[in-house]
PAZAPA-4460 file (N, C-alpha, C; in steps of 0.05 Angstrom, whole numbers, plus 32768, in hexadecimal, padded with zeros to 4 digits):
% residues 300
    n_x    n_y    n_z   ca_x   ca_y   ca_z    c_x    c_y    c_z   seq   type   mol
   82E9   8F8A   7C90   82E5   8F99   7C78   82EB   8F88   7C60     1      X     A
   82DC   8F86   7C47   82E0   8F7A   7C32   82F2   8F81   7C2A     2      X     A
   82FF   8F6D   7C18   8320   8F75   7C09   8311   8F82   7BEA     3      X     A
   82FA   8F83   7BE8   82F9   8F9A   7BCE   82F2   8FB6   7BDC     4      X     A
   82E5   8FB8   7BEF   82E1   8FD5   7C0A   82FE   8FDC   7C0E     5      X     A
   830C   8FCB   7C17   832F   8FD2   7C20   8338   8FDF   7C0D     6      X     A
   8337   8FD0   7BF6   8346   8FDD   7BDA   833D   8FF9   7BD0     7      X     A
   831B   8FFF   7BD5   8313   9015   7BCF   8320   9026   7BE2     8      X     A
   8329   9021   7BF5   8334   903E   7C11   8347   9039   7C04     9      X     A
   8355   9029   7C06   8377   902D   7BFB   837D   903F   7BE4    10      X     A
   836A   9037   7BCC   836B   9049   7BB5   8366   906C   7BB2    11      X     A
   8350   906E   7BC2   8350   9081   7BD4   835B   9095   7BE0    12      X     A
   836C   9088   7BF1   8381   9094   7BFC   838F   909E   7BF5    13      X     A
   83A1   9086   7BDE   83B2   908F   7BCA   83AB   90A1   7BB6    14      X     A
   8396   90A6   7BA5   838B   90BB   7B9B   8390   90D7   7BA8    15      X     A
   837B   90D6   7BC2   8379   90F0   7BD1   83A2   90FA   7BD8    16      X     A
   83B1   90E5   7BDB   83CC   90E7   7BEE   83DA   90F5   7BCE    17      X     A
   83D0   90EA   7BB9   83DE   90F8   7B9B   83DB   9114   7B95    18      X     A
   83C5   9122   7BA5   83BF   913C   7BA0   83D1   9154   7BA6    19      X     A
   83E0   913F   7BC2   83F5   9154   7BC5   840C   9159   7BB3    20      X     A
   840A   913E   7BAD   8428   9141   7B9A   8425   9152   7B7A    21      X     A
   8405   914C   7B77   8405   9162   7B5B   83F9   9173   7B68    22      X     A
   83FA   9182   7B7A   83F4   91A1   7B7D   8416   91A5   7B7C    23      X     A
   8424   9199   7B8E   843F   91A1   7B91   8449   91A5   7B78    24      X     A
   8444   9196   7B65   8452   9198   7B45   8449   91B3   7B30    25      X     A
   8428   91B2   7B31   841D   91CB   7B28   8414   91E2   7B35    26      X     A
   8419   91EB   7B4F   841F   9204   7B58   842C   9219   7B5A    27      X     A
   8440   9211   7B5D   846A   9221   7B58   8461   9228   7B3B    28      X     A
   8453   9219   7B27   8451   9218   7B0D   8441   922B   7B02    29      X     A
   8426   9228   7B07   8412   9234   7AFB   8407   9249   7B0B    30      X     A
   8406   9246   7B2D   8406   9257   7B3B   83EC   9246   7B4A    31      X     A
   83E7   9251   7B65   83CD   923E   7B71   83B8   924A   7B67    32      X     A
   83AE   9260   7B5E   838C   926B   7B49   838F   9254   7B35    33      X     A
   839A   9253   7B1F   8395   9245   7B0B   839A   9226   7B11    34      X     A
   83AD   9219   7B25   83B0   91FB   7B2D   8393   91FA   7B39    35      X     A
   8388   920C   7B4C   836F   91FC   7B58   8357   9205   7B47    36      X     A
   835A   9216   7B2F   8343   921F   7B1A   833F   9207   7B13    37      X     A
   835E   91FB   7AFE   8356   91E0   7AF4   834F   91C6   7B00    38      X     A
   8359   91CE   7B1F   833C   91AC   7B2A   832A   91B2   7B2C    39      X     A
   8323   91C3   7B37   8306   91CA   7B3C   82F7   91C5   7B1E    40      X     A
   8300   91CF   7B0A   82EC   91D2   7AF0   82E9   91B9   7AE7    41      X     A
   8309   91B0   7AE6   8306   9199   7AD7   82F9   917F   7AE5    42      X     A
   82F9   917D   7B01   82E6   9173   7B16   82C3   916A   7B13    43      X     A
   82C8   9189   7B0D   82AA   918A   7B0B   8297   918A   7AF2    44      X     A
   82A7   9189   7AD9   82A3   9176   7ABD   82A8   915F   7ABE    45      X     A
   82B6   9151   7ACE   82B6   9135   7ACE   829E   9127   7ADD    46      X     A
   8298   9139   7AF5   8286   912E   7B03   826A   9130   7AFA    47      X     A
   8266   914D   7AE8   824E   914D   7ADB   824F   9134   7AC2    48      X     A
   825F   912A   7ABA   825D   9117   7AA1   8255   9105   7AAC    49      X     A
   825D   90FE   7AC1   8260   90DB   7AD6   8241   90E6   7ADB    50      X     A
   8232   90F3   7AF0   821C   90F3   7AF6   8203   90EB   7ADF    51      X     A
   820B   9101   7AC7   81FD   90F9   7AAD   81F6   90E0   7AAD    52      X     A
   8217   90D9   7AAB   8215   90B3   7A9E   820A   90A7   7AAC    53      X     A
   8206   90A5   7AC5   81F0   9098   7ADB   81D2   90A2   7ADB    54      X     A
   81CC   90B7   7AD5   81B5   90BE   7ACF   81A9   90D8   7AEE    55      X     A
   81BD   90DF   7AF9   81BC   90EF   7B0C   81BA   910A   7B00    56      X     A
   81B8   911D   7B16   81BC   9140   7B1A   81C2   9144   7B2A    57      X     A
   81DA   9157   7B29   81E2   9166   7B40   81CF   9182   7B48    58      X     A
   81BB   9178   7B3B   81AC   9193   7B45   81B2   91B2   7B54    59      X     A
   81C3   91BB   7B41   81D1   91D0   7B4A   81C5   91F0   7B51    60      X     A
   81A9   91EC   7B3F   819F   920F   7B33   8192   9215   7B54    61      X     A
   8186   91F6   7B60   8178   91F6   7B74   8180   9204   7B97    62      X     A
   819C   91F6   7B95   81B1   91FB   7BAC   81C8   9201   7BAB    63      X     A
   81C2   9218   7B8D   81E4   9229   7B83   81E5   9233   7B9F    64      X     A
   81D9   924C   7BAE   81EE   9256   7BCF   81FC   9240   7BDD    65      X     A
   81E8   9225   7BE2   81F5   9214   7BF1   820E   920E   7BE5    66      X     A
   820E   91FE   7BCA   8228   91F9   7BC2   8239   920F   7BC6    67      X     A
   823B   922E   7BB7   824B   923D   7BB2   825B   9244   7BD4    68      X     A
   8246   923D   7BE7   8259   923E   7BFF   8265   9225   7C0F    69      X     A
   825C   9219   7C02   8269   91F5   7C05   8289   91F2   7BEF    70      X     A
   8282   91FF   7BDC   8290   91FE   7BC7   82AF   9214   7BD3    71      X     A
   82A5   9229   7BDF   82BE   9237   7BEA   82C9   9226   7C01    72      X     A
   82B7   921F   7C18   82BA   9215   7C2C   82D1   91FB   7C2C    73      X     A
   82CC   91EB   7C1A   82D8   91D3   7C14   82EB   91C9   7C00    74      X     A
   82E9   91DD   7BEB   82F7   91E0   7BD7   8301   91FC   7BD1    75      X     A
   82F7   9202   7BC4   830E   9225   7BC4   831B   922C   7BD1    76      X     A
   8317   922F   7BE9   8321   923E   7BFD   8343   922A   7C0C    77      X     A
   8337   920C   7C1A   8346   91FA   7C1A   835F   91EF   7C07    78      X     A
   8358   91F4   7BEE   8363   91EB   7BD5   8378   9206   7BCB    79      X     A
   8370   921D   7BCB   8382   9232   7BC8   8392   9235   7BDD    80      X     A
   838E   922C   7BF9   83A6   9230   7C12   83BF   9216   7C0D    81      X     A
   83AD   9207   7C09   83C1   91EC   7C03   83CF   91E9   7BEC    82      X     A
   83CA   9200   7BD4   83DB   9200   7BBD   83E4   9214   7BC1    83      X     A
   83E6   922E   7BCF   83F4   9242   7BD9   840A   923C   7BEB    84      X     A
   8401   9228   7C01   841C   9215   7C13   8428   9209   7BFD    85      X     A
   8428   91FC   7BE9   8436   91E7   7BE1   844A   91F7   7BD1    86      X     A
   8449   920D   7BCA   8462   921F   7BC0   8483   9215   7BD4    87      X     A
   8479   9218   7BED   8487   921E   7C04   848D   91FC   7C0F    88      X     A
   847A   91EA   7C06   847F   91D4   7C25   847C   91B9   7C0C    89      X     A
   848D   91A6   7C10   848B   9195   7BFD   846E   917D   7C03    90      X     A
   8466   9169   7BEF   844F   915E   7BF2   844E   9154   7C0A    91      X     A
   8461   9145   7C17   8462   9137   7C2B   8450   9144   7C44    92      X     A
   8465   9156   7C47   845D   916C   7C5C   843F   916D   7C5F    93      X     A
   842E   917B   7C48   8417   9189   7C39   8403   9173   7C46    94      X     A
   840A   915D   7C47   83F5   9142   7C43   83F8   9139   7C5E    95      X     A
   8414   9140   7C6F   840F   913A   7C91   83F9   914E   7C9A    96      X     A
   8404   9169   7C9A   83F0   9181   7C9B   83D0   9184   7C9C    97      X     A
   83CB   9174   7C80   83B7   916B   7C7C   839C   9161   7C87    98      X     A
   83AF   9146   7C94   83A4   9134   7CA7   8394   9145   7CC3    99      X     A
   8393   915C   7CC3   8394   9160   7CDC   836E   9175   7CCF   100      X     A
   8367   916B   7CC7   8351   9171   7CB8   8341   916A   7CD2   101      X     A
   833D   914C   7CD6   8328   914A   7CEB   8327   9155   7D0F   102      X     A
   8346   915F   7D10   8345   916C   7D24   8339   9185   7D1E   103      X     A
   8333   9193   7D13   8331   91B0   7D0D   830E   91AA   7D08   104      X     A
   8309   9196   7CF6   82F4   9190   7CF7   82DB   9188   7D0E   105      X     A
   82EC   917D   7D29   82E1   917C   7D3E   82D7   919F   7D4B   106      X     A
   82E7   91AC   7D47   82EE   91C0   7D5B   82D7   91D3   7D48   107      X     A
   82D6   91D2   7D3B   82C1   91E0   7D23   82A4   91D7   7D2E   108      X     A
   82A1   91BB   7D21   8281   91BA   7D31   827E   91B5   7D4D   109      X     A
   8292   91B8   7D5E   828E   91C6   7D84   828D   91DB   7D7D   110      X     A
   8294   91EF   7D6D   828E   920E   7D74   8274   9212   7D61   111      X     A
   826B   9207   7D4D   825D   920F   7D3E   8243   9202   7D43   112      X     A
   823F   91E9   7D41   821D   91D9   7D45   8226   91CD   7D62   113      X     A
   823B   91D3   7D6D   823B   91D0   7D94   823C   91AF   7D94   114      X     A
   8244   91A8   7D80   824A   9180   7D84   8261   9184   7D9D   115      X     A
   8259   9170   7DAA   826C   916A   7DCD   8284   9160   7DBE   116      X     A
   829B   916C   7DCC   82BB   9161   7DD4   82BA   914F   7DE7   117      X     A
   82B8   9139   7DE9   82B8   9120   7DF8   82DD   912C   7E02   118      X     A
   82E7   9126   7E25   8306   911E   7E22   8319   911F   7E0B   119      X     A
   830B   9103   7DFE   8321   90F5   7DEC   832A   9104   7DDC   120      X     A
   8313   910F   7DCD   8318   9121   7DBC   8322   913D   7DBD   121      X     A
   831E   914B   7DD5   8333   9164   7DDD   834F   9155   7DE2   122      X     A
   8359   9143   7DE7   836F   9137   7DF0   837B   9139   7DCB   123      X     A
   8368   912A   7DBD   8376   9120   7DA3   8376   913B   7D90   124      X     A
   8366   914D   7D9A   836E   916D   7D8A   838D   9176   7D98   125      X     A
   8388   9176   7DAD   83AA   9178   7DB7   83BD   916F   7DAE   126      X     A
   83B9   9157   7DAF   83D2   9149   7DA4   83D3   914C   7D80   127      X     A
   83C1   9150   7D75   83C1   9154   7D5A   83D8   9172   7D5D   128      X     A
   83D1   9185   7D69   83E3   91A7   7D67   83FE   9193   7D6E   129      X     A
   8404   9185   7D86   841F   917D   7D86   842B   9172   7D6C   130      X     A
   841C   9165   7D6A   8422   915A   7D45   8431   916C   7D36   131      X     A
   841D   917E   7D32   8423   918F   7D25   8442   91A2   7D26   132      X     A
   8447   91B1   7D3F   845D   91BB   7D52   8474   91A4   7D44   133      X     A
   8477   918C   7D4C   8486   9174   7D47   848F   9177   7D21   134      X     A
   847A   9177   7D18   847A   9174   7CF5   8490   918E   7CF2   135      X     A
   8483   91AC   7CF4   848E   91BE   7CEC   84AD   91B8   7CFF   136      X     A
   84A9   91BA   7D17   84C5   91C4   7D28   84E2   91A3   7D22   137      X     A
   84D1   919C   7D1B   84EC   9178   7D13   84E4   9179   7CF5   138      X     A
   84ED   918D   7CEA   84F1   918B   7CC4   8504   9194   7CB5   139      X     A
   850E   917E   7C9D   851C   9189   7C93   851C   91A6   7C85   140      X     A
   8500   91AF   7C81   84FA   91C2   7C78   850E   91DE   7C7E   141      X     A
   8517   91F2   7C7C   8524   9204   7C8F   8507   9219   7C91   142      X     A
   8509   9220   7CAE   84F2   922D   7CB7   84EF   9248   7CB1   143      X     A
   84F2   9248   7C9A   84F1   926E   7C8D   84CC   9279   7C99   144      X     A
   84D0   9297   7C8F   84B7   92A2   7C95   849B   929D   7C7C   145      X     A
   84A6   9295   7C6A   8497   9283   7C52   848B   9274   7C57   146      X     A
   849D   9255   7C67   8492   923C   7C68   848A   9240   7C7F   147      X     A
   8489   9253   7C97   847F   924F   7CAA   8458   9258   7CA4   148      X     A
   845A   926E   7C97   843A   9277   7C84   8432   926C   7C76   149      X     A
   843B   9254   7C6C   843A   923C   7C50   842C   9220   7C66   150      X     A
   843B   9223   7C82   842A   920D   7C98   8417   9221   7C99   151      X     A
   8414   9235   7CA9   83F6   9243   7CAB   83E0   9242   7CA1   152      X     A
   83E5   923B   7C83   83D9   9240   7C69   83C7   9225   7C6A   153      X     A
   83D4   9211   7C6C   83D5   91F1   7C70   83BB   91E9   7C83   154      X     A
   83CC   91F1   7C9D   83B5   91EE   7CB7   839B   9203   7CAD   155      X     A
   8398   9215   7CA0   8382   9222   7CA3   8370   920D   7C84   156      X     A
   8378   9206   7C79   836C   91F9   7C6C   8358   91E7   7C78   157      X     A
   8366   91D3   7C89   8359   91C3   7C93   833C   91CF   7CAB   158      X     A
   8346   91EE   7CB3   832F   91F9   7CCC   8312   91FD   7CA7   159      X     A
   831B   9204   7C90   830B   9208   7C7E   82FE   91E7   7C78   160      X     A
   830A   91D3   7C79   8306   91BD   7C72   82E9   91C1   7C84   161      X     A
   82F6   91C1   7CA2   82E2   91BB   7CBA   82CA   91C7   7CB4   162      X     A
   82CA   91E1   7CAC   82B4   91F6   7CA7   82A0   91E6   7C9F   163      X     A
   82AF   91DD   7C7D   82A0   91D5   7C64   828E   91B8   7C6F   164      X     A
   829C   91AE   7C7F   828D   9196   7C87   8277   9198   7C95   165      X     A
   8277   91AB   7CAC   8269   91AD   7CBB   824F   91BF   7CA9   166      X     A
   8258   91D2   7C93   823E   91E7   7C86   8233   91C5   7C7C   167      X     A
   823B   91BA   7C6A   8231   91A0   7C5C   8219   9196   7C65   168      X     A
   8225   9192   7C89   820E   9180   7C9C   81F7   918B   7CA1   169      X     A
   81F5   91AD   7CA0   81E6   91BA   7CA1   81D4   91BF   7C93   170      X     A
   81DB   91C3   7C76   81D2   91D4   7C66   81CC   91BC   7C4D   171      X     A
   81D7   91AB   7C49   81CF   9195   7C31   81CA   9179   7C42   172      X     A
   81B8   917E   7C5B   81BB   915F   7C6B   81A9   9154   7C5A   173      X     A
   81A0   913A   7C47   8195   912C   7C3B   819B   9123   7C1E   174      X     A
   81AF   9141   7C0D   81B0   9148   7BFC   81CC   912C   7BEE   175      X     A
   81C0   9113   7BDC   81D3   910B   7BD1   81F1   910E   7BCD   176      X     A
   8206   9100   7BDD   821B   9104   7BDC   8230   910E   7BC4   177      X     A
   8220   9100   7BAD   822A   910A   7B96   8223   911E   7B85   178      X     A
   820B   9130   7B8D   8203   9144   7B8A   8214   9156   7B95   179      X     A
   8216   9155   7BA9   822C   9164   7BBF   8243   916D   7BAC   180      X     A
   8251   9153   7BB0   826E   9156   7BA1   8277   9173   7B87   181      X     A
   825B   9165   7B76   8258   9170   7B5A   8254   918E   7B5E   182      X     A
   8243   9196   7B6B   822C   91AE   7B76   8246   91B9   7B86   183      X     A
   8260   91AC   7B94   8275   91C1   7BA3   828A   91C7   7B95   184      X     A
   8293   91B4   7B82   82AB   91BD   7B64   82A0   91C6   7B5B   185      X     A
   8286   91D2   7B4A   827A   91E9   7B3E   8277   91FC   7B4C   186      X     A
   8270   9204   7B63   8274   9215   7B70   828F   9229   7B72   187      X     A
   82A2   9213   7B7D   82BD   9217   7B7E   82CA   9223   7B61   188      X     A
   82C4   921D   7B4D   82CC   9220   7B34   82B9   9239   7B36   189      X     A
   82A8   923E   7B33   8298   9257   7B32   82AB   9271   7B3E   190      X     A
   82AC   926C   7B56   82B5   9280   7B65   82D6   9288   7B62   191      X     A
   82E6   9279   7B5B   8301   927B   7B50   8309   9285   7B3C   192      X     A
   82F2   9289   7B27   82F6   9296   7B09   8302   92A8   7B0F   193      X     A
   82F7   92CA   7B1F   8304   92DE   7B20   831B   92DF   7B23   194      X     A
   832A   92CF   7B39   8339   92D0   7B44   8350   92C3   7B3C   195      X     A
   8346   92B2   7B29   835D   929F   7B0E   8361   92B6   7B03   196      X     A
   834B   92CB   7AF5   8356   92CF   7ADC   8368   92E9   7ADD   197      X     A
   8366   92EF   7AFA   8379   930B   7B07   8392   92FC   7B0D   198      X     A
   839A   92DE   7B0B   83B4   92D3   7B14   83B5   92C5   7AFB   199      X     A
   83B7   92CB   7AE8   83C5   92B3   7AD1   83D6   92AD   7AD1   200      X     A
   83E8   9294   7ACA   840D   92A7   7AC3   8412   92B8   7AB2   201      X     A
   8422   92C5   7AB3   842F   92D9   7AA2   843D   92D1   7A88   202      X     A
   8441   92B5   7A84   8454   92AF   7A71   8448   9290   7A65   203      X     A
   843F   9283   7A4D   843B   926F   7A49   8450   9258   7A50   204      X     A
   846F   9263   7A51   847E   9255   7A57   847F   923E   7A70   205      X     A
   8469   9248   7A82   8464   923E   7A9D   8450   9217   7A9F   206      X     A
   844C   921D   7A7D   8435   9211   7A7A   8440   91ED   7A74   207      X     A
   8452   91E8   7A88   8465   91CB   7A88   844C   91B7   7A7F   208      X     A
   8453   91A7   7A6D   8441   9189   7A71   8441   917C   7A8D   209      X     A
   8458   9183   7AA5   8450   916D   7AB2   8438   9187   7ACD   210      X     A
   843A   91A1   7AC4   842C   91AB   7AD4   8410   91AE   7ACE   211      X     A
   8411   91B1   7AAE   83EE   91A2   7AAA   83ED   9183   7AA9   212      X     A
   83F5   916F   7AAA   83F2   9154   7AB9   83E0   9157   7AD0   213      X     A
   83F8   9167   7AE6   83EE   9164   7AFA   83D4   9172   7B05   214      X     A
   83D1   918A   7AF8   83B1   9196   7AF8   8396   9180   7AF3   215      X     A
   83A2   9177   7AD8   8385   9162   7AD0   838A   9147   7AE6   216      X     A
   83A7   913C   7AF2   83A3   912A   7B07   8390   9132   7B14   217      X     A
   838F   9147   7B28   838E   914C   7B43   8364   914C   7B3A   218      X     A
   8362   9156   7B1F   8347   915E   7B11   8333   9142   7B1B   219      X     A
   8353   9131   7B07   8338   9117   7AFF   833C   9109   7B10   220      X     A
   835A   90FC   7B1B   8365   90E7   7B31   8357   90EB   7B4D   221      X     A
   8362   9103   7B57   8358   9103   7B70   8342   9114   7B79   222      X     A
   8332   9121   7B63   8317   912D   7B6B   8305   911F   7B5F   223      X     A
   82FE   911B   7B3D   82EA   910D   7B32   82EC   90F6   7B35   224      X     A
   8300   90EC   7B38   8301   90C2   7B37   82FB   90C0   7B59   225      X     A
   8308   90D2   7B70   830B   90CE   7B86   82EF   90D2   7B90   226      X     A
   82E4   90DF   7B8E   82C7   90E4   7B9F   82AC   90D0   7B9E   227      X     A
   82AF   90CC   7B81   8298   90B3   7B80   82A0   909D   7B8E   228      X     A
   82C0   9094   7B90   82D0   907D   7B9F   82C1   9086   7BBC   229      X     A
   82C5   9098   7BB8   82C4   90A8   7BE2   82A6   9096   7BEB   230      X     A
   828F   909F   7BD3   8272   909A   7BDF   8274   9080   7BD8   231      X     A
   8280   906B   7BCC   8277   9056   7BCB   8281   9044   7BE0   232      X     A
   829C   9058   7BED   82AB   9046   7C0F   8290   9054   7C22   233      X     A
   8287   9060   7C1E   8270   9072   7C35   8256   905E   7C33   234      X     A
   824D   9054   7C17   8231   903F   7C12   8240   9020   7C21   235      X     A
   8259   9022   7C17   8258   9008   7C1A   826A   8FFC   7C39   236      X     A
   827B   900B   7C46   8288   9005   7C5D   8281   9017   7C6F   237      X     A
   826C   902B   7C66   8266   903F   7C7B   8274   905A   7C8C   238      X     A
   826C   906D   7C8F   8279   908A   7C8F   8291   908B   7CA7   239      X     A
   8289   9080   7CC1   829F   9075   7CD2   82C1   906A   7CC0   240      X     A
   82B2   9053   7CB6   82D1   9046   7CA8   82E0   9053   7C90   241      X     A
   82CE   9068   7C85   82D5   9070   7C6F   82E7   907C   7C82   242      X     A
   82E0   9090   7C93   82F6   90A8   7C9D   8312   909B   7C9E   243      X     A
   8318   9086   7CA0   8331   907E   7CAA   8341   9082   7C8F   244      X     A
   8335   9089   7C7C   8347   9094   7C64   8357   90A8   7C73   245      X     A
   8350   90C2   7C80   8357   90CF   7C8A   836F   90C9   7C91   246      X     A
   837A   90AE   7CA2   8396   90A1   7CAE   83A4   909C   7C95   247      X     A
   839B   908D   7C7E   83AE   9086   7C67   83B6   909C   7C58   248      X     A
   83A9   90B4   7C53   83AE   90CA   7C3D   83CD   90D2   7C3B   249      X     A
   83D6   90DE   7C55   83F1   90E1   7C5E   8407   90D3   7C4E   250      X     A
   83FE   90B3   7C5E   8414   90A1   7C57   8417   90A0   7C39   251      X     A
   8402   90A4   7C27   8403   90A7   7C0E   8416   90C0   7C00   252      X     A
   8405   90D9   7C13   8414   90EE   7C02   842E   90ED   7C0C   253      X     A
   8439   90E7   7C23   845D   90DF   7C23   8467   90D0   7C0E   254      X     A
   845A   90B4   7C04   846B   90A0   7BF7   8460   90AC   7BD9   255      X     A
   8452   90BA   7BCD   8452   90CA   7BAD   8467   90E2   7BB3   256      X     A
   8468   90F4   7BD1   8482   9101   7BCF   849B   90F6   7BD4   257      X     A
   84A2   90DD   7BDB   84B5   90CB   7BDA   84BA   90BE   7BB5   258      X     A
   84AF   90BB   7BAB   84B2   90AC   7B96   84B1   90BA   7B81   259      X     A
   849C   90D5   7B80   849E   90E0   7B6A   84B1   90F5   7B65   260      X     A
   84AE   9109   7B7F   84BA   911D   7B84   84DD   911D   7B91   261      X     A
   84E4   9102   7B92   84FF   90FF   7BA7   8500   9111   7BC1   262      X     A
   84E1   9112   7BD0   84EB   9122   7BE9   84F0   910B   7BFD   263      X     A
   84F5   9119   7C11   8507   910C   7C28   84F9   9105   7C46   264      X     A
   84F2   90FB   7C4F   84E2   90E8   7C65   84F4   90EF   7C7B   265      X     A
   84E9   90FD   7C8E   84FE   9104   7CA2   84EB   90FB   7CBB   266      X     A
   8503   90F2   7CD1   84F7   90E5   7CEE   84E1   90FD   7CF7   267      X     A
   84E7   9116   7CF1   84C9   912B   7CFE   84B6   9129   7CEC   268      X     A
   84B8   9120   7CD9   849C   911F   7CCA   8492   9101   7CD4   269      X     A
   849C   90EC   7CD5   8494   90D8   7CE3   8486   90D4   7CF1   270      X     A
   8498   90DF   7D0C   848F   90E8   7D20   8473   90F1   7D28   271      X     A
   8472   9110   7D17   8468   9123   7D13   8443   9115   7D07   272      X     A
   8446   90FD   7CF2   842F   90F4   7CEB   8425   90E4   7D02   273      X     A
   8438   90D5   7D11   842F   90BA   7D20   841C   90D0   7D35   274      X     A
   8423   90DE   7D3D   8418   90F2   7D57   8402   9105   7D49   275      X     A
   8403   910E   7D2F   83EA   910C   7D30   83CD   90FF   7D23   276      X     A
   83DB   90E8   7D16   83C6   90D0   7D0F   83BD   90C1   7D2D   277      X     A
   83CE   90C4   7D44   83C2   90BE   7D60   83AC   90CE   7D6A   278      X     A
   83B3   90E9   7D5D   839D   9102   7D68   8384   90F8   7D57   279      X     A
   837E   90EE   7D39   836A   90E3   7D2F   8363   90CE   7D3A   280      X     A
   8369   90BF   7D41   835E   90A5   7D5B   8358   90A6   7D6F   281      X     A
   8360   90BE   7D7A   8349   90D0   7D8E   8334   90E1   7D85   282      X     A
   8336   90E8   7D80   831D   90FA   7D79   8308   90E5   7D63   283      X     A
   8312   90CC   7D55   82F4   90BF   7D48   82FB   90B0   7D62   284      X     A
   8306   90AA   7D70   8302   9092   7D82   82FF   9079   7D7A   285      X     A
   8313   9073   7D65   831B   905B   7D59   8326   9050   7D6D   286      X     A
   8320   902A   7D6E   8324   901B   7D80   831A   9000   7D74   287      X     A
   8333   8FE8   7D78   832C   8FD4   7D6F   8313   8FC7   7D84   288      X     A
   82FE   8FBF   7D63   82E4   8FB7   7D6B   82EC   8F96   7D84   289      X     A
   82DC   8F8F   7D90   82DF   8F74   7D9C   82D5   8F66   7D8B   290      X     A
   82DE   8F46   7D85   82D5   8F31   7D74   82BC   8F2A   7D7B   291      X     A
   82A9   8F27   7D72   828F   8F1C   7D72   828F   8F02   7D7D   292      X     A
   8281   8EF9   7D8D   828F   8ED7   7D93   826E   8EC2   7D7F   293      X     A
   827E   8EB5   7D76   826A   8EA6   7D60   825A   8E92   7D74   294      X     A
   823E   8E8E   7D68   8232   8E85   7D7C   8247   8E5A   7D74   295      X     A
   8240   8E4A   7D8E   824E   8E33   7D8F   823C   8E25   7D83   296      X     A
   8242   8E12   7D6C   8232   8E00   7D6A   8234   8DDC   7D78   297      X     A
   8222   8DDB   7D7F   8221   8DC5   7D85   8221   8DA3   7D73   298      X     A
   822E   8D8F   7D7F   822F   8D7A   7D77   8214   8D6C   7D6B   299      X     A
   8212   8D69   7D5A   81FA   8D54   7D53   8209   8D3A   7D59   300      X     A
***
């Protein structure tokens, strides 16, 4: 992989791994309706300006149903469970949790478009739930009836992740990646209005600088700056290698809840990731490639 391809996953990572830490900062705060109002909107003004400036359309009026259920599927729905957990479970946690996206995502298109469970992959959905068991049951966390609904909240995100991916393959197969993006934060923002404007806070007092920071982060850092990054690791290193973002995100959102937040790194969360970033290496069936052997040249 090129060391400017490398740097784009790394950046990446770290972007997507920051989201947890500003949901964690502006949720307790503003509440999760209005934290995931303002990515979504502000998302999807950034992404309409960027498309402009390239000379694109998200062609939205055409495949508003598609988006608006792409837009719940992947964003609304995902994005309000994971700012509803984060009341309860610190970033770290939120971003192991996370990871477990492509297990849920397997099990989604076997039940839904009937894609085969090879072995490996029922083996690495297994061991992904052990993961999981391991994360929650070895935490510092104390296991109230909160944080135990705050994991629930978490893991069902990711079965919505799976959904959204699999409607995507279906329903927009040809449809410009960056159309996509744009066409599912408008969506998402569409459909959230109601439901923002029945949860406001109650008090302007709530309205911290560092909890609108973190709204316009999560807006511009890790949705509008992050997604065009996303399609340009997908053009240029290909959809296979991109996924392995998937393994770095974690490690990210621990060391922004390490550094920003002073949380605490405990042997079950460790643990807890190593087992199930193993379950993602089963199920893509990641495996070091063999060296190519160079043809020999001969002596003149």
């Amino acid at each position: 992989m090129k060391s400017k391809v490398l740097s784009a996953l790394f950046c990446l990572a770290a972007l997507w791994g920051a989201s947890f830490l500003f949901i964690r900062i502006a949720s307790p705060v503003l509440g999760p309706f209005l934290t995931i109002q303002g990515r979504v909107t502000i998302a999807a003004i950034a992404l309409l300006i960027y498309t402009a400036c390239i000379g694109r359309s998200a062609d939205f009026q055409s495949r508003w149903k598609q988006y608006l259920i792409l837009g719940a599927l992947n964003a609304a729905i995902p994005f309000m469970l994971i700012a509803t957990a984060a009341i309860h479970l610190n970033a770290s946690m939120s971003a192991i949790l996370n990871s477990l996206t492509p297990v849920f995502s397997a099990l989604v298109a076997w039940g839904w478009i009937k894609e085969t469970l090879t072995l490996g992959k029922w083996v690495g959905i297994i061991v992904g739930i052990i993961g999981v068991a391991i994360l929650v049951g070895w935490s510092s966390i104390p296991l109230t009836f909160e944080v135990i609904v705050a994991v629930g909240l978490s893991i069902l995100s990711t079965v919505s992740y799976g959904f959204g991916g699999v409607y995507a393959k279906k329903a927009l197969a040809g449809v410009p990646p960056l159309s996509v993006a744009v066409g599912q934060q408008i969506g998402a923002s569409i459909l959230l209005i109601p439901f923002t404007l029945f949860n406001l806070p109650t008090s302007m007092d709530s309205l911290t600088p560092a909890a609108i920071f973190s709204v316009v982060g999560v807006a511009i850092f890790c949705t509008a700056i992050a997604y065009p990054l996303f399609f340009y690791l997908i053009s240029n290193a290909g959809p296979t290698k991109t996924q392995s973002v998937t393994l770095l995100i974690p490690l990210f959102g621990m060391i922004w809840g390490v550094v920003f937040l002073d949380e605490t790194i405990t042997a079950g969360m460790i643990t807890g990731l190593i087992v199930i970033l193993g379950s993602i290496f089963l199920i893509y069936d990641i495996r070091p490639q063999p060296a190519k052997n160079k043809p020999s040249q001969k002596a003149g």
